[in-house]
Each structure stands twice: as structure tokens, then as C-alpha cells.
N, C-alpha and C positions, 0 to 999 in steps of 0.2 A: 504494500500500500504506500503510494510513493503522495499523497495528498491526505487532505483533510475531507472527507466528503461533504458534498452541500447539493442542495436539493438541483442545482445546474450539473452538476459533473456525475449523480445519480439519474435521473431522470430527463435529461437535456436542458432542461429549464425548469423553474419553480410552477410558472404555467402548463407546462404540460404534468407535473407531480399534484397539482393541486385539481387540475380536469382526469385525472387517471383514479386520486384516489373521491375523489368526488362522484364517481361514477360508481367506483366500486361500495364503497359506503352511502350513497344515495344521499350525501348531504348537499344541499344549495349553496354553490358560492356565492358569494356578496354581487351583485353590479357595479356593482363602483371597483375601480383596483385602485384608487388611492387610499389611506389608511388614514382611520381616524382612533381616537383614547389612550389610555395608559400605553406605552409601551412594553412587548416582554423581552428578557434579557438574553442574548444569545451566548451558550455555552458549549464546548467541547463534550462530548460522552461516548466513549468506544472510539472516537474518531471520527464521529461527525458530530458537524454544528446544529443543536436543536435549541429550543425556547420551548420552555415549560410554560402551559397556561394556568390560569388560577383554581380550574376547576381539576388539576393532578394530571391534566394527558400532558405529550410532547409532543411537538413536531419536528424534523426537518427541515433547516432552514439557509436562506442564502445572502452573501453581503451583497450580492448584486441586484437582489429581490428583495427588499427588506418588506416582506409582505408576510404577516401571521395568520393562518387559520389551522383553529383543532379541529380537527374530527372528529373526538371524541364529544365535544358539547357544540360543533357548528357556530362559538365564538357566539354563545347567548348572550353572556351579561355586558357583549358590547352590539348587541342588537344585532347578531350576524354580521358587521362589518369587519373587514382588515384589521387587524393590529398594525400597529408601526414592531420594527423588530432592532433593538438597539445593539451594535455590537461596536464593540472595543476598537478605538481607532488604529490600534496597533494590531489589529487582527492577523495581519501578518506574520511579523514576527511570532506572535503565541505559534501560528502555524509550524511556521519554519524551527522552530524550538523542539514545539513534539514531533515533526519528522526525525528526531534524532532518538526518535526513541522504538527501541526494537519493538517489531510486530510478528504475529504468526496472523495468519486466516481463518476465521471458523465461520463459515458464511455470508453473510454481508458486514459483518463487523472482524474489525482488526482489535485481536486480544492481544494483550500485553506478552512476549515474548519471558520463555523464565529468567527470571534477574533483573528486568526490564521492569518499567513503570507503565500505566498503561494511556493510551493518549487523551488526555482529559486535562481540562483547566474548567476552573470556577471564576466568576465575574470577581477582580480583584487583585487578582494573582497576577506576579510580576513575572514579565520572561526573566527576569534573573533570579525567580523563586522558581521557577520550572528548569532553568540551567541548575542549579544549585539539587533543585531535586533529582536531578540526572547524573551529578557526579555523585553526588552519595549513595548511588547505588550500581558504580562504576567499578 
């Protein structure tokens, strides 16, 4: 796994992820694709970017799409519309930081390789607390 997956380099684009699983789950996407309310915050898990929503589901998500919808609750308590999806201006580097971290394959997710950490950062986190976490287990 030589990237961090996001819903464009899974699916080809967030648009076609969001009419693929909208189909499959029979939920209605918003009309509008601009995004309105709180923002959710985009985080690393297994090695791809998702944004947890308020009501416990995840999505898949992309900095080039910064467009939220669950599937699991069809983004009720924002009336069915878009989220905005906010992610770390540094989003790169976090990227480039966890590429350095060994992977194995078990499906669509990249497990943490033995000895290895696994690719995940939390809103917060410095790439030179995820460097730091890398060599201490070097």
C-alpha cells in the first residue's frame, strides 16, 4: 500500500463512492453538493481517511471532496445535507509520515506489519509525534 486511501483513489471519485453506495443502501443524496453545519473531522484509521459522524457511523472520505455523508443515519440531524469535512492543512505530510510505516494486506485494509505501528493518526497529532512514534518502535 504505497498511499493513504481516500474515497478518489478507492472509488475514482467521492461522486461516484457516494452514487455506488447510495444505490446500494437506498439512501437519498442531498441536491445540493455544497455543504452546509458543523463540520466533521477527518482522521486516518487502517489507512484511510474517514470522518466519524455524530450519530457512531464512518465514512470514507477525501481532501479533494471535502463532502460528508453517513449512510448509516443519511446525515438526519443536518437535515440530509452535506457536511463540510475538515482536514489538517498538513494533511500531507501526516500522509507521507505513515507511508513509512510497515504494512501487510488483509483485504481492503493495510494492517500494521509485526513490529510496525499501524497507519492511523488522530486530529492533533504532530508529524513529529508520529516520527517519534516510528523510531520507538524501530
Amino acid at each position: 500500500m504505497d498511499r493513504i486511501i481516500t474515497a478518489s483513489n478507492k472509488y475514482g471519485s467521492l461522486e461516484r463512492m457516494l452514487r455506488s453506495l447510495s444505490s446500494r443502501t437506498r439512501k437519498r443524496l442531498p441536491s445540493q453538493n455544497g455543504t452546509t453545519g458543523n463540520p466533521v473531522i477527518a482522521r486516518v484509521n487502517l489507512g484511510r481517511w474517514i470522518a466519524d459522524c455524530a450519530c457512531g457511523g464512518a465514512e470514507i472520505v477525501d481532501p479533494d471532496d471535502r463532502r460528508f455523508f453517513c449512510f448509516s443515519c443519511g446525515n438526519i440531524a443536518n437535515d440530509g445535507k452535506y457536511l463540510p469535512v475538515e482536514f489538517p492543512a498538513n494533511h500531507q505530510q501526516i500522509e507521507n509520515e505513515l507511508l513509512n510505516r510497515a504494512v501487510m494486506r488483509s483485504g481492503d485494509f493495510p494492517l500494521a506489519a509485526p513490529g510496525s505501528l499501524p497507519r492511523e493518526w488522530i486530529p492533533g497529532e504532530t508529524v513529529a509525534e508520529l516520527r517519534d512514534q516510528r523510531k520507538a518502535v524501530a
